[in-house]
TORSEPA-970212 format. One line per field, with one value per residue (C-alpha): residue number from 1; z, x, y; residue in one letter. Coordinates in pm, 1 decimal. Layout:
REM residues N
resi: (NUM,...)
pz: (Z,...)
px: (X,...)
py: (Y,...)
resn: (A,...)
***
This chain:
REM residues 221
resi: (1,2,3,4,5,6,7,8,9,10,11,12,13,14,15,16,17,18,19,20,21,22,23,24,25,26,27,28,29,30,31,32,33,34,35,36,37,38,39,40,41,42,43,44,45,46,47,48,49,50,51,52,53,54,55,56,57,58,59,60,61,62,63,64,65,66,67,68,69,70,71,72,73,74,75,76,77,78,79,80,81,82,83,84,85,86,87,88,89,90,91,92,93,94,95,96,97,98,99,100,101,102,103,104,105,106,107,108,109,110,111,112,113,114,115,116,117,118,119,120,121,122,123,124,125,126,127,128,129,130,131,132,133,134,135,136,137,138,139,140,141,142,143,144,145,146,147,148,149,150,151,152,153,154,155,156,157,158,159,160,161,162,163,164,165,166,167,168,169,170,171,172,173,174,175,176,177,178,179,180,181,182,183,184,185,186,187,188,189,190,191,192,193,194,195,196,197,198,199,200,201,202,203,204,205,206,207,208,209,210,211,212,213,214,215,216,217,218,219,220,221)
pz: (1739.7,1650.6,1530.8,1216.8,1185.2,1297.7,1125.4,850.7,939.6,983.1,630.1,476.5,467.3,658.8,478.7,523.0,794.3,974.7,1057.6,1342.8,1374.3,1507.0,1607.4,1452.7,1686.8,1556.9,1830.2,1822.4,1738.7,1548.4,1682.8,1586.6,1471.9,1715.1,1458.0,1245.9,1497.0,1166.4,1231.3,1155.2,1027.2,820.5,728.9,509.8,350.7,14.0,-224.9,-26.8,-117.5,-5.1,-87.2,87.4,93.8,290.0,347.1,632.8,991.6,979.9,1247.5,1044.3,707.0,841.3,950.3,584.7,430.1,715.2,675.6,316.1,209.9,90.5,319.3,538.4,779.6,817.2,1023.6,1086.9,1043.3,944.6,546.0,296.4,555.1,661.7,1034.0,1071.5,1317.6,1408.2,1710.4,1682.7,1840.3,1631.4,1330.6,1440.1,1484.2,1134.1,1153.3,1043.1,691.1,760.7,659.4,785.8,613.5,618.6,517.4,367.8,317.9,77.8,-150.9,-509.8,-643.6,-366.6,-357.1,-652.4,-654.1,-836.3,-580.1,-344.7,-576.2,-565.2,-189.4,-166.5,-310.8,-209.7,134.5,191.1,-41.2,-218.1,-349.8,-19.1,-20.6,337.3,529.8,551.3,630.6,995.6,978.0,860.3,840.9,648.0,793.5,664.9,278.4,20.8,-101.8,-279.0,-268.6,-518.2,-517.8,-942.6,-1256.6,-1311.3,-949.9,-1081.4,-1388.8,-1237.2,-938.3,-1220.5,-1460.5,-1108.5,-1040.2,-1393.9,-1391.0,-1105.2,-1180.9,-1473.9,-1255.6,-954.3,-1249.2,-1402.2,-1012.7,-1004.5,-736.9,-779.4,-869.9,-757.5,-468.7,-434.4,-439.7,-647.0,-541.2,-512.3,-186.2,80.8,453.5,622.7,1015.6,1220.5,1455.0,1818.3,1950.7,2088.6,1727.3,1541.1,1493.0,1732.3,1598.8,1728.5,2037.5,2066.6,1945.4,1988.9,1920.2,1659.5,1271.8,1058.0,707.6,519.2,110.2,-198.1,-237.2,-628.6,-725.5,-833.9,-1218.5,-1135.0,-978.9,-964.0,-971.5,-891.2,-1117.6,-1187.5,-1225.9)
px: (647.2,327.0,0.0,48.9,429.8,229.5,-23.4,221.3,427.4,149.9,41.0,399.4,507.6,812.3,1150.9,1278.7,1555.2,1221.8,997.7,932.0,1103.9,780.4,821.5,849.7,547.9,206.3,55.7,-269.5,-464.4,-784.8,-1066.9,-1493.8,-1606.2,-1791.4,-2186.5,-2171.6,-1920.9,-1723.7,-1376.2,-1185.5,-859.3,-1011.2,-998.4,-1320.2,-1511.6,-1485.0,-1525.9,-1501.8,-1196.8,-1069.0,-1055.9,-852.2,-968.0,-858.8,-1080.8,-1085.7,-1083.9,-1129.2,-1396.1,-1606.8,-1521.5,-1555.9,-1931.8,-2000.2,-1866.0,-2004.9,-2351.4,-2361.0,-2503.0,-2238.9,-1959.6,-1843.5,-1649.1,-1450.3,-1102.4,-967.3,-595.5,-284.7,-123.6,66.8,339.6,682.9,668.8,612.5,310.6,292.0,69.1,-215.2,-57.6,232.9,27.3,-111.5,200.0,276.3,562.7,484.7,337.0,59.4,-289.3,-607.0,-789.1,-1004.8,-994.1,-1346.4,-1381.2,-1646.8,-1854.2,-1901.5,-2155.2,-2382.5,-2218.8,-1909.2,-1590.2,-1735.3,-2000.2,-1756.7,-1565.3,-1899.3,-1956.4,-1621.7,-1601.8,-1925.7,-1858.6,-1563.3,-1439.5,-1174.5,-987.9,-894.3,-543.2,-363.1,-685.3,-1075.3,-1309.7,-1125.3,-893.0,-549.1,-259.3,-101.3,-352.8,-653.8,-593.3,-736.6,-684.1,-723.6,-522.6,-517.7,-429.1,-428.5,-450.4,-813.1,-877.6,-653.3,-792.0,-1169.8,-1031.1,-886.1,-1204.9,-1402.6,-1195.0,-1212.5,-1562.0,-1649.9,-1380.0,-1624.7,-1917.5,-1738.5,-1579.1,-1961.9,-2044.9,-1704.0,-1534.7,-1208.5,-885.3,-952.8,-588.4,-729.3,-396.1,-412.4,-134.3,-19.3,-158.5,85.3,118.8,-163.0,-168.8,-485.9,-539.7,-585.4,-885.8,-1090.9,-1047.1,-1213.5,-1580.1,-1521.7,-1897.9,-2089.3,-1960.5,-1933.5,-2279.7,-2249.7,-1849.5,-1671.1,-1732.2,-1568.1,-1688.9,-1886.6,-1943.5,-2014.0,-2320.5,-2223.7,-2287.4,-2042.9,-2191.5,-2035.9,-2092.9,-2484.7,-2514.5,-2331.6,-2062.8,-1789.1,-1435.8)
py: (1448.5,1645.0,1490.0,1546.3,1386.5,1115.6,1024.9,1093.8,827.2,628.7,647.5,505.3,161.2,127.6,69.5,-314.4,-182.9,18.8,-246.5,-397.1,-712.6,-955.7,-1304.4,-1684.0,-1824.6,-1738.7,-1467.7,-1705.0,-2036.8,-1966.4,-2180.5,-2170.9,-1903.2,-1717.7,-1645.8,-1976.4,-2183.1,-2332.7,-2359.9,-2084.3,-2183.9,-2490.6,-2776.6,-2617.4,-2904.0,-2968.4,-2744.1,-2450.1,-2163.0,-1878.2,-1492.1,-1237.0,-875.2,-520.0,-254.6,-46.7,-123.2,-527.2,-495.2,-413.1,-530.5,-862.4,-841.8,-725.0,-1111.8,-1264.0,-1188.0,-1294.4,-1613.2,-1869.5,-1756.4,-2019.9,-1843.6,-1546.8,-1408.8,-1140.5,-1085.7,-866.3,-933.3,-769.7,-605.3,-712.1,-813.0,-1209.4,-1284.9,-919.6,-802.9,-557.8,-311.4,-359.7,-328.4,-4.2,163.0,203.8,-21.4,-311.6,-202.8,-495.8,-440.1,-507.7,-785.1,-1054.2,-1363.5,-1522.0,-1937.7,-1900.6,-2168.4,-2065.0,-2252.3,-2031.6,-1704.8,-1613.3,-1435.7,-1148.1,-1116.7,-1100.1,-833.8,-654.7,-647.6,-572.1,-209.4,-106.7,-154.9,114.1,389.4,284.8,603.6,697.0,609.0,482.8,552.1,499.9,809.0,905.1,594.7,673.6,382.1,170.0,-94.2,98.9,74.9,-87.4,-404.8,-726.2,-993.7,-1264.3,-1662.8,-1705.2,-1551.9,-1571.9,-1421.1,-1103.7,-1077.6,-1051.8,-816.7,-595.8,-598.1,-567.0,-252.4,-86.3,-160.3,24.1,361.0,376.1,417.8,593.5,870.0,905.1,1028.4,1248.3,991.3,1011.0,751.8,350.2,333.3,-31.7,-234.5,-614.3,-819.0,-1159.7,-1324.2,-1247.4,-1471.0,-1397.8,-1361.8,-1429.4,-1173.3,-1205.6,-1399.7,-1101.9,-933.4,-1227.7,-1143.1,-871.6,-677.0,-1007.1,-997.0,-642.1,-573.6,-180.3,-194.3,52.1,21.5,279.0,189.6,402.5,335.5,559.7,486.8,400.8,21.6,-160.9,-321.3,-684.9,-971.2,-997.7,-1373.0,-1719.3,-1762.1,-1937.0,-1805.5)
resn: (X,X,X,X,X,X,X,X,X,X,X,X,X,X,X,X,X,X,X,X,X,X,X,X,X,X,X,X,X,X,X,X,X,X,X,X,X,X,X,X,X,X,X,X,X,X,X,X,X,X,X,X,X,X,X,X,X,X,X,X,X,X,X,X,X,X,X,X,X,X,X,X,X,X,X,X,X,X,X,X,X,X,X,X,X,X,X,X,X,X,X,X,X,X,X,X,X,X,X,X,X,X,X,X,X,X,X,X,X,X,X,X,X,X,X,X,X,X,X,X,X,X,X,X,X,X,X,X,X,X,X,X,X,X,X,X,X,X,X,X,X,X,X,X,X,X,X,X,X,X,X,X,X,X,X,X,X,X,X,X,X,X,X,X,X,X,X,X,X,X,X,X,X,X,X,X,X,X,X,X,X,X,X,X,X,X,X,X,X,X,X,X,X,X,X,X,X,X,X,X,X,X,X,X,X,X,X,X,X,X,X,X,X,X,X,X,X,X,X,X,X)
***
């Protein structure tokens, strides 16, 4: 198989009968988190919720939520693909159709879901399909993965809102996908806030440089 057949394959979600089969155990238990030393997996204190967001390599993408006020804590992890508790090597094969993401624990009277929205697309390029600048894989896309009704309908105005201003700049077509919150994975333990502990480690993101016109303050959903 050439390079190209590869990264090919790479780029399409498996069919059900292709993907790897995974496991029933989780691959990992989350502990602190390694900046903030919050527990990972929760329990989050009251008041606190959750977003769920793909962009890139989570590496990353993670340091971006991090690093903004009124985050709680952060993971990394594998969602939206068919392999239960999948590996990252697994996910990096193309053959589990799993995604990147990261999960934020967020409080929203500080920080809301449109800011999130907003840091969100401005830190990747989201027309880029199964890939992210010299990423390509199903785990690279773009994504956003909603818990409710009002969290889709803000991802979707979020999303219109900023094809407006990417199409003004002659960007091309939003390939963000909004879905129902799949299971989510956590990743292994040396992948969770992997850019803090790997001060000089890889990050692959790169933006437009357009703003995105929402989520400018704290507010409600």
């Amino acid at each position: 198989m050439n390079l190209l057949d590869i990264f090919q394959r790479k780029a399409r979600m498996p069919a059900p009968g292709e993907a790897l089969p995974g496991r029933a155990q989780p691959i990992t238990t989350p502990g602190a988190h390694f900046v903030n030393g919050h527990p990972i997996a929760g329990p989050y204190p009251a008041g606190i919720e959750t977003a769920l967001f793909g962009l890139g390599c989570f590496w990353g993408a993670e340091r971006k939520f991090w690093q903004a006020d009124g985050v709680y804590a952060t993971a990394v992890g594998y969602a939206g693909g068919l392999t239960p508790n999948p590996t990252y090597g697994e996910v990096c094969s193309g053959m589990t159709g799993h995604n990147e993401v990261v999960l934020v624990a967020y409080d929203p009277a500080v920080i809301s879901y449109d800011a999130l929205l907003k840091l969100f697309f401005e830190s990747h390029d989201p027309t880029q399909g199964m890939r992210q600048g010299n990423d390509v894989g199903t785990q690279y896309r773009s994504g956003i993965y909603v818990a409710n009704a009002a969290e889709r309908n803000r991802a979707e105005a979020a999303r219109d809102a900023y094809q407006a201003a990417l199409s003004a700049r002659g960007h091309g077509a939003i390939t963000t996908e909004i879905l129902d919150r799949p299971p989510f994975y956590f990743a292994e333990e040396d992948h969770q806030q992997y850019l803090a502990k790997n001060p000089n480690g890889y990050c692959g993101l790169g933006g437009t440089g357009v703003s995105c016109p929402i989520g400018t303050g704290v507010a409600a959903l």
